[in-house]
C-alpha positions as CSV (number, residue, x, y, z in Angstrom):
1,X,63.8,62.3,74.7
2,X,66.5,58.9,74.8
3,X,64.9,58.0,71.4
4,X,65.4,61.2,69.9
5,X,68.3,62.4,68.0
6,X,67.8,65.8,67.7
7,X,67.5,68.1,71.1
8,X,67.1,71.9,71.2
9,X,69.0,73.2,74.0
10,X,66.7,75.7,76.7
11,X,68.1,78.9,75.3
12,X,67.1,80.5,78.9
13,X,67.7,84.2,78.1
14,X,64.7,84.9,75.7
15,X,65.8,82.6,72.6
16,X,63.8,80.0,73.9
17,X,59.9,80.3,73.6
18,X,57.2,78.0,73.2
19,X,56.9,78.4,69.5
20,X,60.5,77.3,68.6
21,X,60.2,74.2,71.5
22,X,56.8,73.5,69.8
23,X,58.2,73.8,66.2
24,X,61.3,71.5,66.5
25,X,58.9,69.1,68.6
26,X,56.8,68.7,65.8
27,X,59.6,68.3,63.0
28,X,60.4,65.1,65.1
29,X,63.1,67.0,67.9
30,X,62.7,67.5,71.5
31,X,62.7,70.6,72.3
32,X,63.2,72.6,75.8
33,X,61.5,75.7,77.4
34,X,64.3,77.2,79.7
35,X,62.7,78.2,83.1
36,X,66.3,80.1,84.1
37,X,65.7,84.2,85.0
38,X,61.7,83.2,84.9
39,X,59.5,82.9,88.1
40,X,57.3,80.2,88.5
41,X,54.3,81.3,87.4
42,X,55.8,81.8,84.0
43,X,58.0,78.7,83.3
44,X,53.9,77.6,83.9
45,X,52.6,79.7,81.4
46,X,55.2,78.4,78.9
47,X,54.2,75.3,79.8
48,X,50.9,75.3,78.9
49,X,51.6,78.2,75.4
50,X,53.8,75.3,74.5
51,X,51.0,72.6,74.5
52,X,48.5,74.5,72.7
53,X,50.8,74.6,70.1
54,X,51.9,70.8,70.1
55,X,51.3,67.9,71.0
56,X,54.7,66.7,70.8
57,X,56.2,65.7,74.3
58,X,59.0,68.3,75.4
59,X,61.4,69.6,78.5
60,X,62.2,72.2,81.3
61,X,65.3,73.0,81.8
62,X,65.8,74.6,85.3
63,X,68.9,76.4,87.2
64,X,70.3,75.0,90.5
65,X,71.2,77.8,93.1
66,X,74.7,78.5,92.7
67,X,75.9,78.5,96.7
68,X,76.1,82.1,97.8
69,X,79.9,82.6,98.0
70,X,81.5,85.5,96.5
71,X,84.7,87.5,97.2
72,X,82.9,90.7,98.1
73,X,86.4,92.3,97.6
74,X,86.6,91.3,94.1
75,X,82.8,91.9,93.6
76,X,83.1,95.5,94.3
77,X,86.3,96.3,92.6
78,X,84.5,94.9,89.5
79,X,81.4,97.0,90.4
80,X,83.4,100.2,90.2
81,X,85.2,99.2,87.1
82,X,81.8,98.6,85.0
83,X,79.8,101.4,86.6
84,X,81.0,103.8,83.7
85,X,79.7,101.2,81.3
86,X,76.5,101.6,83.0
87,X,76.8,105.4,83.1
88,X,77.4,105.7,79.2
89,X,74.1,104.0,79.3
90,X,72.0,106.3,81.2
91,X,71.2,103.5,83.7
92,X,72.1,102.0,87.3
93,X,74.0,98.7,88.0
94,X,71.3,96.7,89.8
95,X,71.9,95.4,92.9
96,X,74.5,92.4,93.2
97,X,72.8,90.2,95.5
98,X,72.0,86.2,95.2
99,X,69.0,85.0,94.2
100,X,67.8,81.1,93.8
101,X,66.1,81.7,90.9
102,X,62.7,81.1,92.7
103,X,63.8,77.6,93.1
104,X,61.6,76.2,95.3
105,X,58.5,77.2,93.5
106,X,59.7,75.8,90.2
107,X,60.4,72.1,91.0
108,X,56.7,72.5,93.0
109,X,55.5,73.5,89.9
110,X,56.5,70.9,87.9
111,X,55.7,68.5,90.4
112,X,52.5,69.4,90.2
113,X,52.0,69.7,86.2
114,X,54.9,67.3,84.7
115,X,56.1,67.3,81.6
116,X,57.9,64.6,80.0
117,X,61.8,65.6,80.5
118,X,63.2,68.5,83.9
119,X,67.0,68.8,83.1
120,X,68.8,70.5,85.2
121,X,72.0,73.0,85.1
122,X,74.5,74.3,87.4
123,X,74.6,71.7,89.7
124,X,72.9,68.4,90.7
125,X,69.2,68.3,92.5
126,X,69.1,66.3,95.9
127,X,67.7,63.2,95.3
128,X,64.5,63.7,96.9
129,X,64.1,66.0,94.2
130,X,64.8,63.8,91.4
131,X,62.8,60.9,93.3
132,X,59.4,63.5,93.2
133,X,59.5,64.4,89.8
134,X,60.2,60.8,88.4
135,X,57.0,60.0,90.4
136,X,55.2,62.4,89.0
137,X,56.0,61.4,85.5
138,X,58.8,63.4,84.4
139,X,62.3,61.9,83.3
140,X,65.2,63.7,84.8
141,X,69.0,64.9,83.4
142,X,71.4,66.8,85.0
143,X,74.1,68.8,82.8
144,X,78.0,67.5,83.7
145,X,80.8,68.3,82.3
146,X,83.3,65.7,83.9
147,X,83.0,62.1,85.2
148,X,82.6,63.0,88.7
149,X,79.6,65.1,88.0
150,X,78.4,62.8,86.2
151,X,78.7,59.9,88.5
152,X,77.0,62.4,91.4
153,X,74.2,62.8,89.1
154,X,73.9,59.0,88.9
155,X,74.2,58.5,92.6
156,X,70.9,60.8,93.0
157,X,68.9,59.0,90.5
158,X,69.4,60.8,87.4
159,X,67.8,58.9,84.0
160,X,70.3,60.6,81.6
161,X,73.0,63.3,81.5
162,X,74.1,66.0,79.1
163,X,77.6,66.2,78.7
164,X,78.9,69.9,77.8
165,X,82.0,70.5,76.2
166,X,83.5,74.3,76.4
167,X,82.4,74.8,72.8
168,X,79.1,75.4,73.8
169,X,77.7,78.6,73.9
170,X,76.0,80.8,77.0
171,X,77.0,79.3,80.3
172,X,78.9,76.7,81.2
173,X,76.4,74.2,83.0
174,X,78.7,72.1,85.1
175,X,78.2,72.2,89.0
176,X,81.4,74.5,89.2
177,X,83.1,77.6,87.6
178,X,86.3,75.9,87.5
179,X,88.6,76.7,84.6
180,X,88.3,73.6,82.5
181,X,91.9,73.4,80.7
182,X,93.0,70.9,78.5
183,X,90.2,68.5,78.9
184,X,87.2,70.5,78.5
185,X,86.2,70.2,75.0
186,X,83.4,67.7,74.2
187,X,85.4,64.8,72.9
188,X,87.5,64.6,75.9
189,X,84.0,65.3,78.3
190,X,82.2,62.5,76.4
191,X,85.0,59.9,76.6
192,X,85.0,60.4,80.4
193,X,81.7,60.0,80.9
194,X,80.9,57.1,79.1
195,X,83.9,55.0,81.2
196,X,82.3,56.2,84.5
197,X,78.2,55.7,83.9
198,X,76.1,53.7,82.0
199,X,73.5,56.4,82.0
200,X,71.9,57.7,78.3
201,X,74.2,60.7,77.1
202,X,73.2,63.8,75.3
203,X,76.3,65.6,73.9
204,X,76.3,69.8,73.6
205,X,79.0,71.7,73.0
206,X,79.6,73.3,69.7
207,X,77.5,71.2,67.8
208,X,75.7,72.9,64.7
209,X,76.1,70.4,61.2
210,X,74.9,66.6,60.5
211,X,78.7,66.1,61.0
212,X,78.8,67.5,64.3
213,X,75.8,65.6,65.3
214,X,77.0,61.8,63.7
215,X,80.5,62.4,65.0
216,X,78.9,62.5,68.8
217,X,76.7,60.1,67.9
218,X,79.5,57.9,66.8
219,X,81.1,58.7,70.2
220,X,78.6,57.0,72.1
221,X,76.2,59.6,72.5
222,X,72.1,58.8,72.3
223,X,71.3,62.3,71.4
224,X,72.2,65.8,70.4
225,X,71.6,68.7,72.1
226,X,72.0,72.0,69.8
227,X,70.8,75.3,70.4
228,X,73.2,78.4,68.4
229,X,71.5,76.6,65.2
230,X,68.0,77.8,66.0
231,X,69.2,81.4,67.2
232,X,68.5,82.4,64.0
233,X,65.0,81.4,63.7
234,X,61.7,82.6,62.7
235,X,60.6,81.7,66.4
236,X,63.4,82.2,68.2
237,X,63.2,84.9,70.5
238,X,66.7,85.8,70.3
239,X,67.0,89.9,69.9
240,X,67.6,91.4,66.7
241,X,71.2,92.4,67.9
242,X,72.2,89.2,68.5
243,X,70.8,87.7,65.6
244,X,72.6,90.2,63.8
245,X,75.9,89.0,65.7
246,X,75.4,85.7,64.7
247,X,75.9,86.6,60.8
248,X,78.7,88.8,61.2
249,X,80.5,88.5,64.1
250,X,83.8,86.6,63.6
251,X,85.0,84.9,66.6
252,X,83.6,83.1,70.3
253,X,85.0,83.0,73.8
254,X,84.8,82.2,76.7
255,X,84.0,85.0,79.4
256,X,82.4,86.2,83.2
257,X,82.1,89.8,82.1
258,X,78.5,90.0,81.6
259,X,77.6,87.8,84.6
260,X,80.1,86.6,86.8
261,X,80.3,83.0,85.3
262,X,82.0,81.5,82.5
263,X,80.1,81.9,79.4
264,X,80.7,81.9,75.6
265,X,80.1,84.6,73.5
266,X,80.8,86.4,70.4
267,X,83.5,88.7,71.2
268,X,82.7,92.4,71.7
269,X,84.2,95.6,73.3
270,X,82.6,94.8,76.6
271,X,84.1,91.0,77.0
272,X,87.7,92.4,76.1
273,X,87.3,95.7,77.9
274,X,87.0,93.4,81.2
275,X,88.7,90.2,81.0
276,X,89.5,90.0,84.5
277,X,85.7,89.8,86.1
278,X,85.6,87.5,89.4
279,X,83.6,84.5,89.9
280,X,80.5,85.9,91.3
281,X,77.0,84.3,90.1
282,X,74.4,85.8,89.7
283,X,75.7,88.5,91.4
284,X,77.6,90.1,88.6
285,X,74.3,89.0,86.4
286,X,71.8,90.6,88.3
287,X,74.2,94.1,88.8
288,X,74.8,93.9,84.9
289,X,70.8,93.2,83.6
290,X,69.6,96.9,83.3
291,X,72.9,97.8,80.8
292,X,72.4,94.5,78.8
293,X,68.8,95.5,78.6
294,X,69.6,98.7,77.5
295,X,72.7,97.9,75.1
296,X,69.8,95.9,73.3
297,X,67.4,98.2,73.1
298,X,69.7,100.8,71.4
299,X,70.5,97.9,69.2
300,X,74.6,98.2,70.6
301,X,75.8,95.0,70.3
302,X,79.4,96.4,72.2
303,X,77.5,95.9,75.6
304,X,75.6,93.1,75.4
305,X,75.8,89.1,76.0
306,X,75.8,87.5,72.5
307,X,75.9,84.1,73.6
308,X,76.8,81.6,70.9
309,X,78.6,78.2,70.1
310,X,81.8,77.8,68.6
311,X,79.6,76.2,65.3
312,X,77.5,80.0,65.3
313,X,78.5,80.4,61.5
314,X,76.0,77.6,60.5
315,X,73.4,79.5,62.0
316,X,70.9,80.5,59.3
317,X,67.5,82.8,59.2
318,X,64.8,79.8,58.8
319,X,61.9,78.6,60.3
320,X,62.8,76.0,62.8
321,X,61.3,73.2,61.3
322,X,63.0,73.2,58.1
323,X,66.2,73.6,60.3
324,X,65.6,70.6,61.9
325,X,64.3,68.8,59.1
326,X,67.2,69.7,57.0
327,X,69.7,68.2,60.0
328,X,67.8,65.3,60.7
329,X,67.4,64.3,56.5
330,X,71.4,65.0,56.2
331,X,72.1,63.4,59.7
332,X,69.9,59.9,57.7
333,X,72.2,60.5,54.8
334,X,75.5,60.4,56.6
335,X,73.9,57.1,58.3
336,X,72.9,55.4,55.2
């Protein structure tokens, strides 16, 4: 992965399937199957889809569980204000209970049946963690989005790190929910991290041009992580609401609406309708799944997560190889 410019972010969420990880693998990418909102047994199955399709190497990204603290308060003042969201819907809010995202089972997994790259989001793995996958074969990253993430990540053995800036889209992958103020965006996050590890740094956030990528590059980045780009693809598996979105919709923002952490999105009803949703992951997620699910299959794009980068106007309908060829030739140009 360290030798490879071009990285396609895990797209957890349905976006991400084996046949776009295997298809920007083998126009010379890396790509990465999300395992995120999947049991085990299927991040498995993904594995091995994706290896019938290529040979190239490629990733699993993989959520760490959020601790289970919630303002219960908050949570159900929020439930009561988005149940007639749900009602307009015909369905129920699920129930907004914590999960770990069958953890446990996943790192055992992949223990078992490495693949080349595990990156990790929301938090840092325990070190005993890293130190069993690294035996196994795998390389490991941890997404930061500050120095002191980054510098934990370091202290538990981590080979690399992905360094987000707030112009990324979908969730925010640092190990809190903090607001990030002035600082956040990936220029700032970048510079930080670079003065506090000497660890090999992929840069997201935003990123969706051979200009974007060199200019991160030039920053002192080894790779670039970019996943809006590819939303549009033949093999994404993005719905066709949100693929829609991406080619008309005219703005992104940040927002915990849809799941009770801070996420970018193109801006619909729902996200300004409730601008004032607590910090509550994956509580507010799991309540919220049915009417997403639902919004999408009425093809209502007011009532649905359209996660997207700040970049999601570059996005184009192509098959993903020709995406990444085309940013890879320009990114050789802008280098010559």
């Amino acid at each position: 992965m360290f030798g490879t410019r071009l990285v396609l972010a895990p797209l957890a969420g349905g976006p991400g399937r084996p046949e776009l990880v295997a298809a920007v693998g083998a126009a010379g990418g890396f790509g990465f199957l999300p395992a995120g909102y999947k049991t085990a047994a299927e991040v498995t199955a993904d594995v091995q889809r994706t290896r019938t399709l290529s040979g190239a190497p490629f990733g699993v990204n993989v959520f760490v569980p959020a601790p289970n603290r919630v303002d219960e308060g908050r949570l159900a003042t929020y439930l009561e204000e988005i149940r007639p969201e749900a009602d307009r819907l015909g369905v129920e809010l699920g129930p907004a209970t914590w999960d770990d995202d069958d953890w446990s089972a996943k790192v055992t997994a992949l223990v078992s049946d490495p693949v080349a790259v595990v990156s990790f989001t929301f938090g840092c793995p325990p070190a005993d963690v890293v130190r069993e996958l690294q035996r196994a074969g795998s390389q490991v990253v941890v997404t930061v989005t500050s120095a002191g993430e980054a510098a934990e990540a370091k202290a538990a053995g981590a080979d690399g790190v992905c360094v987000q800036g707030v112009e990324a889209g979908g969730h925010q992958g640092g190990f809190t929910d903090d607001d990030p103020g002035p600082d956040g965006v990936l220029s700032a996050r970048l510079a930080s991290v670079r003065q506090a590890v000497d660890l090999p740094i992929t840069a997201a956030g935003g990123l969706a041009t051979a200009e974007d990528m060199a200019a991160a590059l030039a920053a002192g980045a080894s790779s670039v992580q970019l996943g809006t780009a590819f939303l549009r693809s033949t093999e994404s598996g993005a719905s066709a609401v949100h693929q829609a979105a991406l080619a008309t919709g005219e703005r992104t923002m940040p927002t915990r609406a849809f799941s009770g952490r801070t996420a970018r999105g193109i801006v619909n009803r729902f996200m300004t309708d409730h601008p004032g949703a607590p910090r509550g992951y994956p509580h507010i997620n799991n309540a919220t799944k049915a009417l997403r699910r639902e919004s999408t299959r009425r093809g209502d794009p007011e009532a649905v997560n359209l996660w997207a980068g700040q970049g999601f106007r570059h996005a184009r309908p192509d098959d993903a190889a020709t995406i990444a060829d085309r940013l890879l030739a320009e990114l050789a140009a802008l280098s010559a």
